[in-house]
N, C-alpha and C positions, 0 to 999 in steps of 0.2 A: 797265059800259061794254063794248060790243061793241069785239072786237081781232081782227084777222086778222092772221096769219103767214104769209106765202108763201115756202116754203122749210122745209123739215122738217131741215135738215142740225143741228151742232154748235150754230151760235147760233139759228137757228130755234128749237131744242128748249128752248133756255136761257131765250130770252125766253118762251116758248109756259108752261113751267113756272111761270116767277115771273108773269106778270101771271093765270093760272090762279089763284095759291095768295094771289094779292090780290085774288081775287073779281071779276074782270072774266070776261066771256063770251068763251074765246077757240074760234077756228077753226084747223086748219092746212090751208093748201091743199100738197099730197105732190103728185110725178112718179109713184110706182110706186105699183100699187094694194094691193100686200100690205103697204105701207108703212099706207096708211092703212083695210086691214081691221084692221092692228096697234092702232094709234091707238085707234079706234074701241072692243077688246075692252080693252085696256091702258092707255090714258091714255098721261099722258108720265110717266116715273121716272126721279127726277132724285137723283144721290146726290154729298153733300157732300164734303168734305173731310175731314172725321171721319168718313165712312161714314154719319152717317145719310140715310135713304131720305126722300124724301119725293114722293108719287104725285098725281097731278093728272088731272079727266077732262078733255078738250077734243072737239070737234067735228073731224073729219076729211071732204075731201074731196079727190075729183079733178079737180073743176069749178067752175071760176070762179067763174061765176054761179048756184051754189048760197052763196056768200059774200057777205053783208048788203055793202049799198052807205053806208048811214049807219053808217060805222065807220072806229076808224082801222084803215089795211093796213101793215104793219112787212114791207116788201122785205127779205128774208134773204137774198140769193143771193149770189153772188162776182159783180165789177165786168164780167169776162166774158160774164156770162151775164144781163144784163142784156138782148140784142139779141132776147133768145129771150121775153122778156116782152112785148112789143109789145100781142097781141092780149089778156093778161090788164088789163094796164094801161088797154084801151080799155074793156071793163068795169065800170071806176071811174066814178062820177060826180062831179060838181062837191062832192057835199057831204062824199066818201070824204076822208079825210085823210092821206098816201101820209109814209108815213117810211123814208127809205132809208139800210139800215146795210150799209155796204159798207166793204173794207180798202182802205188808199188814195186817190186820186185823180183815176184815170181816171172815174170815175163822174161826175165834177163837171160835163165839158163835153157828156156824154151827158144829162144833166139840161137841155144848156139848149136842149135839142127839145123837155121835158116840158111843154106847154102846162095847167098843173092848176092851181087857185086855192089848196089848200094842199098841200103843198110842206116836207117837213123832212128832215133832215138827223140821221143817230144816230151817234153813234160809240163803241164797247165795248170797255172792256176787261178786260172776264173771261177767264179760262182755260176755255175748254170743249171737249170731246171728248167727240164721238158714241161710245157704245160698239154699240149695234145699235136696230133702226130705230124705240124708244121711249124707250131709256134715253141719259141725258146724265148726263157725268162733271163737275163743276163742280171745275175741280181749280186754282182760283183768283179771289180777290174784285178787282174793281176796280171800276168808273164806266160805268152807263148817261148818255152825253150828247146831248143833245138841241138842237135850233135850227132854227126855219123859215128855208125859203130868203129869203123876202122878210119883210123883218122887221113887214112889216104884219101877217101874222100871229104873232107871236109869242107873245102873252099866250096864245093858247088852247092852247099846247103845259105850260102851266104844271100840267092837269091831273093828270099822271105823277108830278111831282115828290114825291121821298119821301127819307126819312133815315134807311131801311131799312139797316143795317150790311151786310145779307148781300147788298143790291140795290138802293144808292142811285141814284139817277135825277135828274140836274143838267140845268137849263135855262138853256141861256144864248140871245145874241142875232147870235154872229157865226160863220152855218157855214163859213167858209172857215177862219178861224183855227181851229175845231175839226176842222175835218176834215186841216187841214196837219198840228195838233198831232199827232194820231193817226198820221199817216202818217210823222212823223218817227220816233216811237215804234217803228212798225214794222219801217220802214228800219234804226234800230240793231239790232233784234232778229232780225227774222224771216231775212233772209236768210242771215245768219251758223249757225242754229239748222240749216237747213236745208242748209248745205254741211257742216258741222259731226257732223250729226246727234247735237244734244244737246236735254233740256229746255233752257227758258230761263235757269232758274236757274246751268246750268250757266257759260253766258258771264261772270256776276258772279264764277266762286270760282276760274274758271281765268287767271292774270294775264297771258296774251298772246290769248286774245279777249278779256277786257276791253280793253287796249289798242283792238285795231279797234275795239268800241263807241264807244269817248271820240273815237277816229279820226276815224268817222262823224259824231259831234256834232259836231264841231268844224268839221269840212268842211260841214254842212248850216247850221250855225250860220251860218259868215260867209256864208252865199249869202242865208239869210234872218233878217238880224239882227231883224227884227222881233219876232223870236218867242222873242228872250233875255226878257221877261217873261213868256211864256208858257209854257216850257218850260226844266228844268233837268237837267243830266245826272244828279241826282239822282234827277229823276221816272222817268229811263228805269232806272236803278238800282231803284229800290223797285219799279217792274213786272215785273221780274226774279225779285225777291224774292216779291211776291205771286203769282206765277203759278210759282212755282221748278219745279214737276213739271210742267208742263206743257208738251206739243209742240205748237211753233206752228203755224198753219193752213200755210204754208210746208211745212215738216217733216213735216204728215201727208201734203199733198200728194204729195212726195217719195215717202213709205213705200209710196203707195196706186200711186203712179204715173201722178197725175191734171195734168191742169193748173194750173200754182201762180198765185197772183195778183202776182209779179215783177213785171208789163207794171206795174199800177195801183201799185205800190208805187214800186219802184225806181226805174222808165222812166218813170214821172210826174213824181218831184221831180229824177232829171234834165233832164227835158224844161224842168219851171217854172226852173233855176238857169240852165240856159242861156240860156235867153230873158231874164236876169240878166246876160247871160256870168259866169257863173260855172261852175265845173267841180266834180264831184264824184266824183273820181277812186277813192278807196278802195270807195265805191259803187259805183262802175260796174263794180269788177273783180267783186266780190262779182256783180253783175247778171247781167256775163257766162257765170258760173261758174254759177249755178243754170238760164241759159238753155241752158249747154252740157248741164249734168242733165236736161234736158226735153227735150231734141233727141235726145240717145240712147235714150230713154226710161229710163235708169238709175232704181232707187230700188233704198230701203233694204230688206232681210228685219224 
């Protein structure tokens, strides 16, 4: 199966690696061109958790329409940076099949310009860290998920599905609940990780950000009880656990001194609780505190 990746970053490389090393035909479409002479001589090198290496060739380009049209295309970029896609996405044709994995949930209402027949929806949660412009750090296991926007299509996204330990891939049928879950996930994590400056792990073992985490749940909880079946402070607990070394996209953000994805995370599920009235007060100081980080341009050494 032909796969395009647009976006060579952290989860670009991650996914660009595993559907590689499952024998699908992949592409990366890169912004810099020494990124993708890299590609090209190097493959992507991806090293686990235990250290072992495992190396992959893929196809690199810096032009769109060098990128097969009969194929799926996995959107990799942050919610941001989506405006800057425009002309790539017109490129696409009716039979291209566009999966968009973004943090958050600013992307959702930018989606509903996207006039495209198929239409999905990914949400991940691996730990990954770019370490330079082929290698990718995999420095935690979780769940590739999946779900078309209009659930007319949904069976053909069934193709992915796997029960791979190191790379499983779930299909389900309702992307908004997946895409909330995730974003809730976030919310307890990432921005705390990022004012904080710790791995994730760290918030589990230290007993007053933990506190904030449960905080968080419990504030996000009652705004959207819906999603007490879907989500347990557990779940956010063991993501913790599974990704423990690893620095969330937040926090690299932070270090690099880049634009963080706050707006899609934080400023989103404020935005959905209030339109609830509901408040999300412990959140929002958190929001404010890492928008105050971005406005001085602070980060971390």
């Amino acid at each position: 199966m032909k796969i395009c990746v647009i976006g060579a970053g952290s989860i670009g490389l991650l996914l660009g690696s595993y559907f590689a090393e499952m024998g699908h035909e992949i592409y990366m479409l890169a912004r810099k061109e020494e990124q993708v002479v890299a590609l090209r001589e190097k493959g992507i090198t991806r090293i686990m958790p235990n250290l072992e290496q495992v190396n992959v060739s893929v196809r690199a380009t810096l032009h769109v329409h060098e990128l097969p049209k009969d194929a799926w295309w996995f959107i990799a970029v942050k919610s941001h940076q989506l405006d800057q896609l425009s002309s790539i996405l017109s490129e696409a044709s009716q039979e291209t099949k566009l999966v968009f994995i973004q943090n958050g949930m600013a992307h959702l209402k930018w989606l509903e310009n996207i006039q495209h027949h198929h239409s999905y929806i990914g949400t991940i949660e691996h730990g990954a860290m770019k370490q330079d412009s082929t290698t990718v750090l995999h420095k935690g296991f979780g769940i590739l998920n999946l779900a078309a926007l209009e659930k007319t299509n949904q069976p053909t996204v069934q193709v992915f599905q796997t029960d791979d330990d190191r790379f499983p891939i779930h299909c389900g049928s309702d992307a908004y609940t997946l895409v909330l879950r995730k974003t809730i996930l976030n919310a307890c994590i990432n921005p705390l990780t990022a004012i904080l400056n710790v791995p994730n792990g760290e918030l589990i073992k230290n007993s007053y950000s933990y506190s904030l985490v449960q905080k968080i749940f419990e504030e996000v909880m009652e705004a959207f009880p819906e999603m007490k079946s879907h989500l347990r402070l557990d779940d956010v607990k063991k993501l913790c656990e599974k990704t423990a070394e690893n620095r969330s996209s937040m926090l690299q953000d932070i270090q690099h001194g880049t634009k963080t994805e706050i707006e899609a995370i934080a400023g989103a599920l404020i935005e959905h609780a209030s339109n609830r009235n509901k408040s999300l007060p412990t959140l929002q100081i958190l929001y404010t505190l890492v928008q105050s980080k971005e406005e001085s341009g602070a980060h971390y050494a």
